[in-house]
C-alpha positions as CSV (number, residue, x, y, z in Angstrom):
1,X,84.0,86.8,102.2
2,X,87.1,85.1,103.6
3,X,89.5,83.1,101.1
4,X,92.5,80.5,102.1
5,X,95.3,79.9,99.5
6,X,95.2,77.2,97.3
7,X,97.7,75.3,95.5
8,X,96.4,77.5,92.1
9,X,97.1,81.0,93.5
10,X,100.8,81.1,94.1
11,X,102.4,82.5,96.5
12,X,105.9,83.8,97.4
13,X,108.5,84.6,99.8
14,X,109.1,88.2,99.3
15,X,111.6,90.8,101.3
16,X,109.2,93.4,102.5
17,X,109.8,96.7,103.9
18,X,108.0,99.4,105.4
19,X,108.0,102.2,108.7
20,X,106.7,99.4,110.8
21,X,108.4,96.2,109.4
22,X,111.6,94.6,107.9
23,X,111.8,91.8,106.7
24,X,110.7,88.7,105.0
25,X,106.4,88.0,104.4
26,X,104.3,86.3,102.4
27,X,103.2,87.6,98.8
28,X,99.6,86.6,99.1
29,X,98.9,87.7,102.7
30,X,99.8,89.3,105.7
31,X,102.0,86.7,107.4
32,X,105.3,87.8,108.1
33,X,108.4,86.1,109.5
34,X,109.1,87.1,112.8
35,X,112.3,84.7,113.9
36,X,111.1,83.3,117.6
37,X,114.5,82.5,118.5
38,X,117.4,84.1,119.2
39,X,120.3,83.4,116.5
40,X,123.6,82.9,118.4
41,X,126.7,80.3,118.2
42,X,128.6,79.0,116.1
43,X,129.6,80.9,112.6
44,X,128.0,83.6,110.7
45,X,127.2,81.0,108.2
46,X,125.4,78.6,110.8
47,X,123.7,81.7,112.3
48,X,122.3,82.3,109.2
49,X,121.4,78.6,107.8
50,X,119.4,78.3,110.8
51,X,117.8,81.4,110.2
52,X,116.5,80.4,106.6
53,X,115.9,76.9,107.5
54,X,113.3,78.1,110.4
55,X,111.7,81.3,107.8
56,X,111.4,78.6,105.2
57,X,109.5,76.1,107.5
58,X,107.1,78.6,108.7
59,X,106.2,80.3,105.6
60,X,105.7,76.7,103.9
61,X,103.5,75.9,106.8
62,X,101.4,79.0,107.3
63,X,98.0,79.2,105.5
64,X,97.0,82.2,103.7
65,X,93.5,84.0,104.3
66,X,93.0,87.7,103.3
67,X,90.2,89.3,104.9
68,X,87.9,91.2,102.8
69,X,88.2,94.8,101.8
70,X,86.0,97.4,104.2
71,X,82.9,98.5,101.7
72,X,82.0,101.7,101.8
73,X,79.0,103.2,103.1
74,X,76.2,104.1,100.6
75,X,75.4,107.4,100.5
């Protein structure tokens, strides 16, 4: 069974951090930020207002699904 978020379950931005990943994800699935662009010009402070404004868009727009758990084998 395959579920997609709804507006009862909610969900969060959350930092997340691991071997493989650093960074920010979702706290409901397996999406995770991964900045497309290259952050450059202007101040630190621009650099990273642009930053937050694109993570913020994407995570608002992405839909949630969480793929079922692998059942064991009956033995």
């Amino acid at each position: 069974m395959v579920w997609a978020y709804t507006a009862t379950m909610p969900r969060k931005l959350e930092w997340i951090e691991n071997r493989n990943f650093q960074g920010y994800g979702c706290s409901q699935c397996n999406w995770k930020f991964k900045s497309a662009n290259t952050l450059v010009g202007g101040s630190l402070d621009e650099m990273k207002q642009r930053y937050e404004i694109q993570r913020d868009k994407e995570f608002a727009a992405h839909v949630c699904v969480k793929l079922p758990k692998a059942s064991r084998p009956k033995t």
